[in-house]
C-alpha positions as CSV (number, residue, x, y, z in Angstrom):
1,X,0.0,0.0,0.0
2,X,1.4,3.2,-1.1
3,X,1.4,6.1,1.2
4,X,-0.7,9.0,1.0
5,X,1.9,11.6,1.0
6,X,3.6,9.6,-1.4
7,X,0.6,9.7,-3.4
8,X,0.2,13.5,-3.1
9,X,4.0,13.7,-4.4
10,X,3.5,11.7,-7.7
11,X,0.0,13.9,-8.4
12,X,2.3,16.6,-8.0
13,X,4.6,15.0,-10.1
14,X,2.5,13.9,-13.2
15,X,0.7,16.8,-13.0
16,X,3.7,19.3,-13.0
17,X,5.5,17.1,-15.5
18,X,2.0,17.9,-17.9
19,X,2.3,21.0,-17.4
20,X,5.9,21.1,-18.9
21,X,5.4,19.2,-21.7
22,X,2.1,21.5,-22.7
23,X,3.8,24.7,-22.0
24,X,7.3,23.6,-24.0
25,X,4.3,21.8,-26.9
26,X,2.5,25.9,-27.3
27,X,5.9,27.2,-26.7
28,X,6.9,25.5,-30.0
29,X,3.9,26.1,-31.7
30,X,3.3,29.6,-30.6
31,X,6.5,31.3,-29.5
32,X,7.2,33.5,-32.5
33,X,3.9,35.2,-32.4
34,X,5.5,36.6,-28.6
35,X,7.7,39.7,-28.5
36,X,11.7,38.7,-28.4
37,X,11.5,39.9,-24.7
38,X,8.8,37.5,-23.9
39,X,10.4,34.7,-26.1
40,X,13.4,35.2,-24.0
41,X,12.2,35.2,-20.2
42,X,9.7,32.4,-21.3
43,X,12.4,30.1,-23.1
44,X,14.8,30.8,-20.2
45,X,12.1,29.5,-17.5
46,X,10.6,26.9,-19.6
47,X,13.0,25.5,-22.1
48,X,15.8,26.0,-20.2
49,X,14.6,25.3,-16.7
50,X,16.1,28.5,-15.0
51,X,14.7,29.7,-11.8
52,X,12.8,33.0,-11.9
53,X,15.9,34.6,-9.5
54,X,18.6,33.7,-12.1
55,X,16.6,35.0,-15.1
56,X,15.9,38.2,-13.2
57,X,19.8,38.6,-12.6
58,X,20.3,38.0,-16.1
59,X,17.9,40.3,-17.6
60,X,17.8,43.1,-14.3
61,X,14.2,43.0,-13.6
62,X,12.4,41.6,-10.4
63,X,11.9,37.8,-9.7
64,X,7.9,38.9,-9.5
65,X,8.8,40.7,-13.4
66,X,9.7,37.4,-14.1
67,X,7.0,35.9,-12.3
68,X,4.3,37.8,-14.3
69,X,6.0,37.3,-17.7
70,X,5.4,33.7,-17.6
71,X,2.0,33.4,-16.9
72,X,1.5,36.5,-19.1
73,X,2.5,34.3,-21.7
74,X,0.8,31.0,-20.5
75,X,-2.2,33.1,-21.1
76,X,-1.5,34.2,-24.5
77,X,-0.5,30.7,-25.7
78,X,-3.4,29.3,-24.3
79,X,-5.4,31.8,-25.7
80,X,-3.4,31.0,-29.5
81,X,-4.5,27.4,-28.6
82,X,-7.7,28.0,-27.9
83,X,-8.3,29.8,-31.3
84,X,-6.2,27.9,-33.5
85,X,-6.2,24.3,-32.1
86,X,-2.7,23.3,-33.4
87,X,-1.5,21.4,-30.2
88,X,-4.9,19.8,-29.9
89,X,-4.6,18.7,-33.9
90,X,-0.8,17.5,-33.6
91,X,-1.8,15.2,-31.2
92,X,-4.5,14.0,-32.6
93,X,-2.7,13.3,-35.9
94,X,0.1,11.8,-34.1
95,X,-1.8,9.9,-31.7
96,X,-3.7,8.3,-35.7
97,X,-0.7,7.9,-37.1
98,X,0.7,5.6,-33.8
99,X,-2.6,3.4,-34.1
100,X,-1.5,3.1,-38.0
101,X,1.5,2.0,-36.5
102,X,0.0,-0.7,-34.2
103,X,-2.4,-1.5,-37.1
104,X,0.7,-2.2,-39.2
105,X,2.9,-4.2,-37.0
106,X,-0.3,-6.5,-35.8
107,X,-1.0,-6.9,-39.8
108,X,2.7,-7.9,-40.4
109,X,3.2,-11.7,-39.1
110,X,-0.6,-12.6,-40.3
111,X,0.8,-11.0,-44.0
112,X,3.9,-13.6,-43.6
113,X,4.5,-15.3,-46.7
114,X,1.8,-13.4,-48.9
115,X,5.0,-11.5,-50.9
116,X,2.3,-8.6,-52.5
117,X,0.4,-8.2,-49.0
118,X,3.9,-8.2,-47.2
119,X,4.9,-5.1,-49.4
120,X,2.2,-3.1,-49.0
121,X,2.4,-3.6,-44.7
122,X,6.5,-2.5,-45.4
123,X,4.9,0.3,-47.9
124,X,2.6,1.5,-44.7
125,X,5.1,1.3,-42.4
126,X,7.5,3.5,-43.8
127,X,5.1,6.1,-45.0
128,X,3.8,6.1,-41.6
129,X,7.1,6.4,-39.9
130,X,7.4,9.3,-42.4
131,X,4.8,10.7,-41.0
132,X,5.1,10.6,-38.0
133,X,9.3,12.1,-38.7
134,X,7.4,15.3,-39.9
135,X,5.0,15.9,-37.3
């Protein structure tokens, strides 16, 4: 039986580590539509996992400047997302092309031996793996 504190910890966990990935995923998407300023602070706190106190030494401004910046621009990228859908629709296509995937590599040993039905699995596979390369 796990602990309940230890519980707590790995909500905190999971749900922090979420909230990484989605900021660095409308950071990638987004980011140039910020000003080079914001770009900056929000790279240097997200992407590069610097504490509000050092960026505020490096750029001369208050850790609560720094602070604010951020989830200034959490808002705004949200707010991109929640017009535009981009994040929402990458993961979507990539979560289709993995089940493609799956498809592919369940269809594979059944193909074995049929030499036109093997090809066209090997066909699938790599344009899928292409696919999934670009997104």
């Amino acid at each position: 039986m796990i602990p309940k504190a230890c519980k707590v910890l790995f909500l905190y966990v999971g749900t922090t580590m979420e909230k990484i990935v989605r900021q660095s995923l409308l950071f990638d998407f987004y980011g140039e539509l910020l000003t080079e300023h914001q770009k900056e602070i929000y790279e240097d706190c997200v992407e590069s996992d610097m504490s509000y106190s050092e960026v505020a030494g490096l750029y001369g401004i208050s850790r609560q400047g720094v602070y604010d910046m951020v989830h200034r621009c959490d808002k705004i990228l949200e707010g991109y997302e929640e017009k535009l859908s981009l994040v929402k629709r990458f993961l979507a296509a990539r979560e289709q092309a993995d089940r493609i995937m799956e498809t592919v590599n369940t269809l594979q040993p059944l193909l074995s031996g049929k030499k036109d039905c093997e090809q066209l699995a090997e066909t699938l596979r790599r344009q899928t793996e292409q696919l999934m390369e670009e997104l």
